[in-house]
C-alpha positions in Angstrom: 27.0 -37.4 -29.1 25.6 -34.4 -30.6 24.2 -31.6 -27.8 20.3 -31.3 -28.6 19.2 -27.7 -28.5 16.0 -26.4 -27.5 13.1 -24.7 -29.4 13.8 -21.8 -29.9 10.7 -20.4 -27.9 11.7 -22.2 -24.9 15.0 -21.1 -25.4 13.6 -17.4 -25.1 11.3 -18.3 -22.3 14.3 -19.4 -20.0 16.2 -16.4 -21.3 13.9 -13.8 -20.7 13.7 -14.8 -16.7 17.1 -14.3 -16.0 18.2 -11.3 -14.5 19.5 -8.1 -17.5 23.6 -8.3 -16.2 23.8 -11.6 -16.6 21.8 -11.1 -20.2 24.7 -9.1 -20.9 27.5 -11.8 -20.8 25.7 -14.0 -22.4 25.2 -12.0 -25.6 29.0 -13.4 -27.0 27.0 -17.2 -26.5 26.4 -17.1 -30.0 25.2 -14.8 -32.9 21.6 -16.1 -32.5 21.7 -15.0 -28.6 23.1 -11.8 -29.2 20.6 -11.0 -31.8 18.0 -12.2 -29.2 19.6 -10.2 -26.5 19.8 -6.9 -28.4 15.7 -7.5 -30.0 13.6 -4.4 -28.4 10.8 -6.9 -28.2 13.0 -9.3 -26.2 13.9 -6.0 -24.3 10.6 -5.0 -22.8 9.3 -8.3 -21.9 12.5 -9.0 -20.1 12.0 -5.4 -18.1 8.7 -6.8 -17.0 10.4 -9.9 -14.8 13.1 -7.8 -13.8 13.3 -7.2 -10.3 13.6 -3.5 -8.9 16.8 -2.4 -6.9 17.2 -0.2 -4.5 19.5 3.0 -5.8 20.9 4.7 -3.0 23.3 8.4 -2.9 25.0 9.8 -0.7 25.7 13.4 -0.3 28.5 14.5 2.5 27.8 17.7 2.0 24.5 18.0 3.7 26.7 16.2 6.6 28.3 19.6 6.9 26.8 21.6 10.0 27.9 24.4 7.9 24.6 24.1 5.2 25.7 27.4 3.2 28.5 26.6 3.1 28.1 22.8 1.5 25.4 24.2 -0.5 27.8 27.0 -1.9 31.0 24.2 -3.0 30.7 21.2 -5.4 33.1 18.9 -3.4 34.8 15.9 -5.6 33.8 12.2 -4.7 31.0 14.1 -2.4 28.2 11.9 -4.4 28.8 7.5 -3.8 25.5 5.5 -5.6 25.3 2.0 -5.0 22.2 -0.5 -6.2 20.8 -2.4 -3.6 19.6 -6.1 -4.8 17.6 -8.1 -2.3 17.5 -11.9 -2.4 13.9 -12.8 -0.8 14.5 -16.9 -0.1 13.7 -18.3 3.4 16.5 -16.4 5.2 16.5 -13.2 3.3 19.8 -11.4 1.6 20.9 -7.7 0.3 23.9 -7.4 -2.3 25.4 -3.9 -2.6 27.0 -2.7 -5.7 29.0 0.5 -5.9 28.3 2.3 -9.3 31.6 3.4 -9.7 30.0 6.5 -11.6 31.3 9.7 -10.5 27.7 11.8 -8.8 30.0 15.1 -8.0 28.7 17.0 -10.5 25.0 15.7 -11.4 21.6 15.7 -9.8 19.9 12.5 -10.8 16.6 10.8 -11.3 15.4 7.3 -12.5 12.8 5.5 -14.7 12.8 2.4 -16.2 16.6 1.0 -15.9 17.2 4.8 -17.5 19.4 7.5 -15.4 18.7 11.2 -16.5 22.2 13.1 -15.2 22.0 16.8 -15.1 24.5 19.5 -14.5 23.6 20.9 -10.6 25.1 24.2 -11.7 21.3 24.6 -13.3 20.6 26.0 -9.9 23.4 28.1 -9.6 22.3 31.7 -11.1 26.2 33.2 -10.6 27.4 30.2 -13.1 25.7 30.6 -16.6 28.3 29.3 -18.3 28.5 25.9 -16.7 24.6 25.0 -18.3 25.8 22.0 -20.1 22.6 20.1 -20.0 22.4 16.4 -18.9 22.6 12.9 -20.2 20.4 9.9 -20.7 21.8 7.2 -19.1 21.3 3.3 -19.2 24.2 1.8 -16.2 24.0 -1.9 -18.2 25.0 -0.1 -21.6 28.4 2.1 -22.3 26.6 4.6 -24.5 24.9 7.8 -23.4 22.5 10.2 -24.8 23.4 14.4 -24.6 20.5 16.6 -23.4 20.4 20.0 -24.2 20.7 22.6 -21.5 16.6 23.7 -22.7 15.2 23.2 -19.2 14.7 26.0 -16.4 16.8 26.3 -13.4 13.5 25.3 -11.8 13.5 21.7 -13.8 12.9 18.9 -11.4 13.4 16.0 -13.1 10.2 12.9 -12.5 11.0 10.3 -15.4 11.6 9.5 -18.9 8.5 8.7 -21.2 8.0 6.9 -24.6 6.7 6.5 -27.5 6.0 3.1 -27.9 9.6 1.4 -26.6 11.6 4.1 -26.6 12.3 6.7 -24.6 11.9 10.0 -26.4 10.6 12.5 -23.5 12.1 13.7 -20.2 8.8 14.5 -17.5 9.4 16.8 -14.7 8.0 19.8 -12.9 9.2 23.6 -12.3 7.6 25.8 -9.5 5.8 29.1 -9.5 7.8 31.9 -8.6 6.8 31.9 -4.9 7.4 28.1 -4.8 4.0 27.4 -4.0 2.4 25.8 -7.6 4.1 23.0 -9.4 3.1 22.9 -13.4 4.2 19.5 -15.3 6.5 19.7 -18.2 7.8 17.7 -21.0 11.4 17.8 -22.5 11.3 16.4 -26.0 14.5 14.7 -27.6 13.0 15.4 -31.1 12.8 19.2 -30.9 15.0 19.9 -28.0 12.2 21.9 -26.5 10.4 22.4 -23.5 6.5 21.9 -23.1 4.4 23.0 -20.7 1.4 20.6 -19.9 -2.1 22.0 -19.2 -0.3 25.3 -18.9 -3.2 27.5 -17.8 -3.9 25.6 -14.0 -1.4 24.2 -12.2 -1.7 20.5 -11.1 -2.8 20.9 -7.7 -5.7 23.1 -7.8 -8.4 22.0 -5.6 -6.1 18.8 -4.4 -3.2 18.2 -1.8 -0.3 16.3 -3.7 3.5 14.8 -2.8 6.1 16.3 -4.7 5.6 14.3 -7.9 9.8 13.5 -8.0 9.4 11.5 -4.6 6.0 9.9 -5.0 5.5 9.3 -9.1 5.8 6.1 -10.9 5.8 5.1 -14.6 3.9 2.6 -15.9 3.2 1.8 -19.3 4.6 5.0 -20.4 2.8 6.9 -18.6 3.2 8.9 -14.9 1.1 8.3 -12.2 1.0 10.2 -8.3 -1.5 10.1 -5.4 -3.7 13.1 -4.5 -6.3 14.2 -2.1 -9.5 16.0 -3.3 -10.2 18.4 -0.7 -13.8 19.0 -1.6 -15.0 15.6 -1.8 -12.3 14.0 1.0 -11.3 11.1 -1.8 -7.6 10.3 -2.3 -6.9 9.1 -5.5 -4.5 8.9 -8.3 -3.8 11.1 -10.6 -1.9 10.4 -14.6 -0.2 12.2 -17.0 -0.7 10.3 -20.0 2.5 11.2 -21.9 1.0 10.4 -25.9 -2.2 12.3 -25.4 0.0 15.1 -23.5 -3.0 15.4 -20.5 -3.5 15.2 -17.4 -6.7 13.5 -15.2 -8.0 11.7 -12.2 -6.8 8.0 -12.7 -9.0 6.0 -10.3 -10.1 6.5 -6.4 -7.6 4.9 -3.7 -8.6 2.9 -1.0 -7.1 4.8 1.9 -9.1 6.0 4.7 -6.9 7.7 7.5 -6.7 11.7 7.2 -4.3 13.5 4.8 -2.3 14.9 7.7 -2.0 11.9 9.7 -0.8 9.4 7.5 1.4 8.7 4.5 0.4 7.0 1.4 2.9 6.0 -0.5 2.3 4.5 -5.0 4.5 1.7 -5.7 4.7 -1.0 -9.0 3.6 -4.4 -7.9 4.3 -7.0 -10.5 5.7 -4.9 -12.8 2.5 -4.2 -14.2 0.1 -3.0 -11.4 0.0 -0.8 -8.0 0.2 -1.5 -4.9 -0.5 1.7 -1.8 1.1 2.0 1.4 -0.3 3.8 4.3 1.4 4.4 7.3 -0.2 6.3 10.7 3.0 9.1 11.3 1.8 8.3 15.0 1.8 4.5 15.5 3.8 3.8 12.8 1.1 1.0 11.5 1.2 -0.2 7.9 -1.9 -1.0 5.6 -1.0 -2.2 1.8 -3.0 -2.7 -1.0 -2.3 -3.6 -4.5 -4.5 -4.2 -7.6 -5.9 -7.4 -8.6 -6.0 -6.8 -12.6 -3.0 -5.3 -14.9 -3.2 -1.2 -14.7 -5.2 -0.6 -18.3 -7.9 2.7 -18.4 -8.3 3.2 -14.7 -12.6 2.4 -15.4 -11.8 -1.4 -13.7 -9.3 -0.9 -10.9 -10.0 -3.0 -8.4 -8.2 -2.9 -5.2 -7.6 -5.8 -2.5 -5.9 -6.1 0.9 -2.3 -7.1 0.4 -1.2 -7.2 4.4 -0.9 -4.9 7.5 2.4 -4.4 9.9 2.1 -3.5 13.4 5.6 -4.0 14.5 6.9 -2.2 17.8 9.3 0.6 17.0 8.7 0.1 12.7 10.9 3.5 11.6 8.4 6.3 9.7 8.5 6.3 5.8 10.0 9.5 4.7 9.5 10.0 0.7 13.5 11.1 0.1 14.9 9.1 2.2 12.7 5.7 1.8 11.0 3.4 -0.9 9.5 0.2 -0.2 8.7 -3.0 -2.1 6.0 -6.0 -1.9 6.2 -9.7 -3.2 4.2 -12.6 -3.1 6.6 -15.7 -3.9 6.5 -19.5 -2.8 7.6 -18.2 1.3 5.0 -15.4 1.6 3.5 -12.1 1.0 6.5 -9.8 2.3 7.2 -6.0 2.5 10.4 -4.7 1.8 11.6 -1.2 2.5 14.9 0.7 2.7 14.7 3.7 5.0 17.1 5.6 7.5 16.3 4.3 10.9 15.1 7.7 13.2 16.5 9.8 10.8 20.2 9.0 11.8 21.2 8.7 8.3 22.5 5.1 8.5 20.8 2.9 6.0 19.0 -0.5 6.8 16.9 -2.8 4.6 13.8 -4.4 6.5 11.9 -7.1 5.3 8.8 -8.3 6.8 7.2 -11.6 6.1 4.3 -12.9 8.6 5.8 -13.1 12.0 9.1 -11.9 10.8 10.8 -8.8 10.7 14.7 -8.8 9.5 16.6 -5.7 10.1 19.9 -5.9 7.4 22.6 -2.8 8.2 23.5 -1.2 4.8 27.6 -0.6 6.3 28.2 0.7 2.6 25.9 3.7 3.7 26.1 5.3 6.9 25.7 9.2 6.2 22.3 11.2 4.9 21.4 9.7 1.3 18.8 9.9 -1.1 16.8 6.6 -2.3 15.0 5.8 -5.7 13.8 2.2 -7.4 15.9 1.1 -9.7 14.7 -1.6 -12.2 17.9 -2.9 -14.9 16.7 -2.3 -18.3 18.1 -3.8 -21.7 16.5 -1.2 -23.7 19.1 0.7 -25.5 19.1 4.3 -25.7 17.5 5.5 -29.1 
């Protein structure tokens, strides 16, 4: 008998679901997969059903009680990074993958299934010649992209933006000289040069904002972070919007507990909406929102109740050390976050779904790390 095949648009329906490292075996199926596979259309719609990972990075040189001395010497194998997948059926599971990428000589920072690796002898003013720049990165693919060594020792690196499906900017921040103003900036691939955006205030004038590295998200291209007016008492968010090169007031969050007694927290939800954490520093209590339509102009953003945890001895959410997830599959709406438990430095995964509360051990990472969403991208690197 002769194997029927399917449409070829239910064919690409199945194929878009499954998850990008498996995409990437399957590209030597055939030549009409691999052209599939490798279609920038194909690309972005599977990113949107990917799910997000957990990145984690340790650093044993902060274990050192001598700081100045850690701070001072670029130990080898000092940096491990491992993704975190976590399997949300009826009895919840984490995978952990070591990277196998060498970290001994890079700061990092991800958007999008894209790493941007720079040289950490940026900061070191008694080492000019050691500014090699950084890399665009994409862990699914071989190839890399070379970044100039155009930003200030002050760079901090937010995300990567793009002009329509392709990344073509590098977003991050550099302080004022007395570290107390952060101004946004864009690094373009085109020109190789760096941009200040709205140059003449700085981004937090008349506002309280998190450090936009720990507590921005992209989204359609574009960055988002919370704020706190502290005229009018409203926290809201706030956007870059990378094409028009501006940035504004986004729409109004629904939190309600004071600035400096609670954490709020802006997450993706769906791939293509928010959701809000707040957490009480004192009780440890959790509220969560998300938004009920896509994320479009920020003039309808509606925002409904997602759930609440009161859990006895819940750890605190610390923006380096901790990100957090939320689903709403066939078992449940659940709440997933990786954090450090009391600050020890060993890593744990806890997933909370009604009545339950699963505490999984990370063994892989017991010392001080550094944690970031990762989503697998198959968009190449242009």
């Amino acid at each position: 008998m002769v194997a029927r095949k399917l449409p070829l648009d239910l064919e690409e329906g199945i194929l878009v679901r499954v998850p990008p490292r498996s995409l990437l075996r399957f590209r030597s199926v055939s030549k009409e997969w691999n052209t599939l596979l490798t279609d920038k259309r194909f690309a972005n719609i599977n990113l949107a059903f990917a799910r997000p990972e957990f990145m984690l990075t340790t650093d044993k040189r902060f274990a050192n009680k001598n700081l100045a001395f850690a701070r001072a010497k670029f130990f080898h194998n000092d940096y491990k990074n491992y993704s975190i997948s976590v399997n949300l059926n009826d009895d919840p599971t984490i995978k952990v993958r070591d990277s196998c990428f060498d970290f001994s000589r890079y700061d990092y920072g991800n958007s999008d299934g894209y790493f941007f690796l720079y040289d950490s002898s940026w900061y070191r003013a008694d080492n000019m010649e050691s500014h090699k720049g950084g890399v665009l990165w994409n862990p699914l693919f071989r190839k890399i992209r070379w970044i100039p060594a155009a930003a200030r020792s002050s760079f901090t690196l937010c995300g990567v933006g793009y002009n329509g499906s392709i990344p073509d900017k590098i977003v991050g921040t550099i302080y004022s000289l007395d570290l107390r103003h952060q101004t946004v900036v864009m690094f373009e691939f085109e020109t190789n040069a760096l941009k200040l955006i709205d140059p003449d205030r700085y981004i937090a004038e008349f506002t309280r904002e998190q450090s936009l590295r720990h507590n921005s998200v992209s989204l359609n291209g574009n960055f988002y972070w919370t704020a706190y007016n502290l005229e009018t008492g409203e926290y809201f968010i706030r956007i870059l919007d990378v094409l028009k090169e501006i940035i504004k007031p986004f729409c109004i969050l629904p939190c309600m507990g004071k600035s400096s007694s609670h954490t709020r927290v802006l997450a993706i939800y769906k791939g293509d909406r928010f959701s809000v954490l707040e957490q009480c520093k004192t009780t440890c209590k959790i509220e969560i929102w998300v938004t009920k339509k896509k994320i479009s102009n920020g003039d309808d953003v509606v925002w409904i109740r997602f759930m609440n945890v009161s859990i006895h001895n819940f750890p605190r959410f610390y923006h380096k050390f901790s990100k957090y997830m939320v689903d709403n599959n066939i078992y449940g709406k659940t709440l997933v976050m990786c954090c450090s438990y009391r600050r020890s430095g060993q890593a744990y995964v806890y997933i909370v779904r009604g009545d339950m509360c699963k505490r999984i051990k990370i063994d892989e990472v017991p010392s001080q790390f550094r944690c970031s969403i990762h989503v697998p991208s198959l968009i190449p690197i242009c």
